[in-house]
PLY file of the C-alpha trace (Angstrom):
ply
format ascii 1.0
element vertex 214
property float x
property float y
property float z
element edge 213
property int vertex1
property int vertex2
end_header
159.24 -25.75 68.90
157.26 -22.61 68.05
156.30 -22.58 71.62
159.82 -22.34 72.46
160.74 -19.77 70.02
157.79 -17.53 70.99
159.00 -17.77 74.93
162.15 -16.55 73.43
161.38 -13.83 71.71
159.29 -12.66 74.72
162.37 -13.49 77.28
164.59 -11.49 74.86
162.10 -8.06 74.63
161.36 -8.46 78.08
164.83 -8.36 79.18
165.68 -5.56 76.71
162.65 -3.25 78.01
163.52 -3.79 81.23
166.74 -2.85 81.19
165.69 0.29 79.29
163.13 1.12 82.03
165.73 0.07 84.92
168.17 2.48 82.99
165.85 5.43 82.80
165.74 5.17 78.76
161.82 4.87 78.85
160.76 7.33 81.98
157.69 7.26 84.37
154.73 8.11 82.26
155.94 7.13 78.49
154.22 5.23 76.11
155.04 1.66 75.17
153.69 1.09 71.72
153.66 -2.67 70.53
153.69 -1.49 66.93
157.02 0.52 67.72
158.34 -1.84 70.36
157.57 -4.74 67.71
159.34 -2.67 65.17
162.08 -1.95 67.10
163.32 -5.88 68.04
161.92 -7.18 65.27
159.63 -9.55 66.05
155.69 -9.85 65.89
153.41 -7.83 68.50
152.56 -11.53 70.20
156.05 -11.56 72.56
156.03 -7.69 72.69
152.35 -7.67 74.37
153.56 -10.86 76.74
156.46 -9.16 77.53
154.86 -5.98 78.30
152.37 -8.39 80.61
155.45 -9.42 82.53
156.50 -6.02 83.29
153.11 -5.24 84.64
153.55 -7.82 86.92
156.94 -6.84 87.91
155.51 -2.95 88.61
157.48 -1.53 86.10
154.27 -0.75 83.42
151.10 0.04 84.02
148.35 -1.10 81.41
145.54 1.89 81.09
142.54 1.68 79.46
143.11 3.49 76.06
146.29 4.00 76.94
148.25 0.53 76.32
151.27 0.31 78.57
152.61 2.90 80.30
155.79 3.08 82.81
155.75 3.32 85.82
159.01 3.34 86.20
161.24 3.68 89.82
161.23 6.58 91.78
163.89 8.59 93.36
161.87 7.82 96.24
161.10 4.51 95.62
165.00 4.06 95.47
165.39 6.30 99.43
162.77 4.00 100.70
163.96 0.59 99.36
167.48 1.52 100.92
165.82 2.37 104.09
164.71 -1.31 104.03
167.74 -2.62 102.52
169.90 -1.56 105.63
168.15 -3.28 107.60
167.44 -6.51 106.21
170.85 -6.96 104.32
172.35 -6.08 107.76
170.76 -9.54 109.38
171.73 -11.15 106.40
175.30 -10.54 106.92
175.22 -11.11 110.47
173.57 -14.51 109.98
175.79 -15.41 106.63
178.65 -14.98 109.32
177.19 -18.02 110.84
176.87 -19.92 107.92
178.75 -19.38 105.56
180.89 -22.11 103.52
184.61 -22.08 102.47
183.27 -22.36 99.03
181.08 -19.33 99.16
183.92 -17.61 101.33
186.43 -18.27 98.49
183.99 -17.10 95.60
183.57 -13.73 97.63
187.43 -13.56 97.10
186.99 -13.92 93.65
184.49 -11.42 92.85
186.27 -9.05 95.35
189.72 -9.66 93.59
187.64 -9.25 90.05
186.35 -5.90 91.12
189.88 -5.13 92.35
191.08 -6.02 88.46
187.99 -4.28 86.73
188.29 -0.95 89.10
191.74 -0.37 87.99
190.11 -0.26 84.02
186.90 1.77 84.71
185.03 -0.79 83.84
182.03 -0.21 85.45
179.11 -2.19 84.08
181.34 -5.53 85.37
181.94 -4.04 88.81
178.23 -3.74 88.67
177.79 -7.32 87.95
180.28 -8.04 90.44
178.23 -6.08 93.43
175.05 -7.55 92.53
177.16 -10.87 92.60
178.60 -10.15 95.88
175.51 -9.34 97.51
173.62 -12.34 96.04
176.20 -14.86 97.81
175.50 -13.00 100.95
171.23 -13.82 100.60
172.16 -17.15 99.98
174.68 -18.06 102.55
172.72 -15.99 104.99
170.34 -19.85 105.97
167.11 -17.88 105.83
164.32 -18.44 103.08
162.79 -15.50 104.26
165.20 -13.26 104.10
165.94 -14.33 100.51
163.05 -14.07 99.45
161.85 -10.43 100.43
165.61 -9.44 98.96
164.50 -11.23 95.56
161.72 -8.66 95.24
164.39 -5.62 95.10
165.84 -6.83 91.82
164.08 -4.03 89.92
164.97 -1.42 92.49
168.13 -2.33 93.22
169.83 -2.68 89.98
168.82 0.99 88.69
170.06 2.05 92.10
173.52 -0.02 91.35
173.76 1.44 88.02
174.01 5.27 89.46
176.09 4.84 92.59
178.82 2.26 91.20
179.02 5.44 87.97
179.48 7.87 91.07
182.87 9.75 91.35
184.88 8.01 93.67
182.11 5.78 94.94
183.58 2.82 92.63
186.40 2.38 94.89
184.38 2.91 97.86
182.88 0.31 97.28
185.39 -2.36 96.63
187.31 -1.67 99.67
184.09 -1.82 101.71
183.10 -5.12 100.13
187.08 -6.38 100.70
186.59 -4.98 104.86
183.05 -7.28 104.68
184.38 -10.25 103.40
187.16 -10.29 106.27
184.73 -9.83 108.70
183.00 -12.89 107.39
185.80 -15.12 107.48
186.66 -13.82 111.05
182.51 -15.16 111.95
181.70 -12.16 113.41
178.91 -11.14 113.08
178.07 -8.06 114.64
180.74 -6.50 112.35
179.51 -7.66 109.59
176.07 -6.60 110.20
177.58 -3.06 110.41
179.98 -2.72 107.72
177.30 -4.04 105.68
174.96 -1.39 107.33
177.31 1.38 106.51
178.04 -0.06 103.16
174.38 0.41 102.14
174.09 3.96 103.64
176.73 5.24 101.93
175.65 4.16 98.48
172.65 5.62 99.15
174.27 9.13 100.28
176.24 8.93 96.83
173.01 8.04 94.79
171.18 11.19 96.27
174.47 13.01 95.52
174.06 11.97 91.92
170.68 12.38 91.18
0 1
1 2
2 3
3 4
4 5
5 6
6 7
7 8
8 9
9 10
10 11
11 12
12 13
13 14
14 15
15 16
16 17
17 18
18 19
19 20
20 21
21 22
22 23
23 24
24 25
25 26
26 27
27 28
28 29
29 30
30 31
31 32
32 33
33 34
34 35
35 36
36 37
37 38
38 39
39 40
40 41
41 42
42 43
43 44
44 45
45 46
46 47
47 48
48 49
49 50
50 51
51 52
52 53
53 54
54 55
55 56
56 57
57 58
58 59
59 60
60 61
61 62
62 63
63 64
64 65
65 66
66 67
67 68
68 69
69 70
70 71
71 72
72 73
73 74
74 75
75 76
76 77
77 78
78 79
79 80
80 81
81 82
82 83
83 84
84 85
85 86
86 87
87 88
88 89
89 90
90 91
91 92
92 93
93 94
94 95
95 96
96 97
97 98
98 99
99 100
100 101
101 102
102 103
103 104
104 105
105 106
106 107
107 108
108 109
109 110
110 111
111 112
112 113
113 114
114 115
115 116
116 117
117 118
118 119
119 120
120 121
121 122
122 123
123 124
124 125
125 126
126 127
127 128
128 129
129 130
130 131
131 132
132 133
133 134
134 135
135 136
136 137
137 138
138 139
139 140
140 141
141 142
142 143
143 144
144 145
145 146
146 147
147 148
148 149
149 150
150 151
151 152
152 153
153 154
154 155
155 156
156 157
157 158
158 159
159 160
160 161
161 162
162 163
163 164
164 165
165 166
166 167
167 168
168 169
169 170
170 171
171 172
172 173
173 174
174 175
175 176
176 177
177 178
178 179
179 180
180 181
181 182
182 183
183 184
184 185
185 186
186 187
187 188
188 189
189 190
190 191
191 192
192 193
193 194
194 195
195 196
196 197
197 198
198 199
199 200
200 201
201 202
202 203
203 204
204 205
205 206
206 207
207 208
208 209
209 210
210 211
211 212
212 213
């Protein structure tokens, strides 16, 4: 039981620091204090120092020698380069998704579409959020490639800071939904070169409207 509770509390600081980090509340280079990070959540300095263990091995802290744990943070460039790659590998994954893809998954893409639809009209932009990284995750998955899964697993950190500034963007928010609604139809058609392009364009234009907004 205490086991349990003490994977907890380190699940629940971990998540909370790195959202901060992924958010930009803690910035490349600050501190991370377990005696202020313990006070903070309170709980004991045991989860906060396994927590901040996790992040090092995610590459969002760095652990220097008289130091403690510092972030590292993401880069704006980190962000242009991890785009670079997105294009290219989200690209195949739509184009092979368009070959695999189940009614099911087709019909849960209309959902989230029709949900983003629903939460644009409200400005309610941590949900569309949600709703793109949802979007893109049925994508990996339908796409019949571990690989390709796999490497796109490994963008969480990057991606979701990057999601947080372009879906805030002016005008970007509906950009997006109606590109996501023009992918989805190319998905149910099966074709898969347009997919592979929409999705291609879709990705290079977040990132214009992230460098816009940073």
């Amino acid at each position: 039981m205490a086991n349990n509770e003490s994977g907890s509390l380190r699940a629940r600081v971990f998540a909370a620091l790195e959202k901060a980090i992924i958010n930009g509340e803690y910035k490349s280079g600050d501190n991370l204090s377990e005696l202020m990070l313990s006070q903070k959540y309170g709980v004991s300095r045991t989860p906060v120092r396994e927590a901040l263990m996790q992040l090092e091995l995610e590459g969002l802290v760095e652990n220097i020698p008289n130091k403690g744990a510092v972030v590292v943070g993401i880069s704006d460039k980190d962000i242009d380069d991890i785009y670079i790659v997105r294009m290219r590998i989200e690209g195949l994954a739509a184009r092979l998704c368009a070959a695999n893809i189940e009614e099911s998954e087709l019909k849960a893409l209309e959902k989230i579409t029709g949900l983003q639809e629903f939460y644009l009209e409200r400005g309610d932009y941590d949900s569309l959020r949600e709703l793109d990284s949802e979007f893109h995750s049925i994508i990996f998955d339908s796409c019949g490639n571990r690989a390709l899964r796999f490497m796109l697993s490994n963008f969480h950190n990057y991606t979701q800071r990057a999601r947080t500034i372009s879906v805030k963007s002016i005008g970007r928010a509906e950009k997006t939904v109606s590109e996501h609604r023009a992918i989805l139809e190319a998905l149910r058609k099966r074709d898969g070169d347009l997919a592979e392009q929409l999705t291609t364009e879709h990705i290079e234009h977040a990132k214009e409207s992230i460098r816009a907004n940073t």
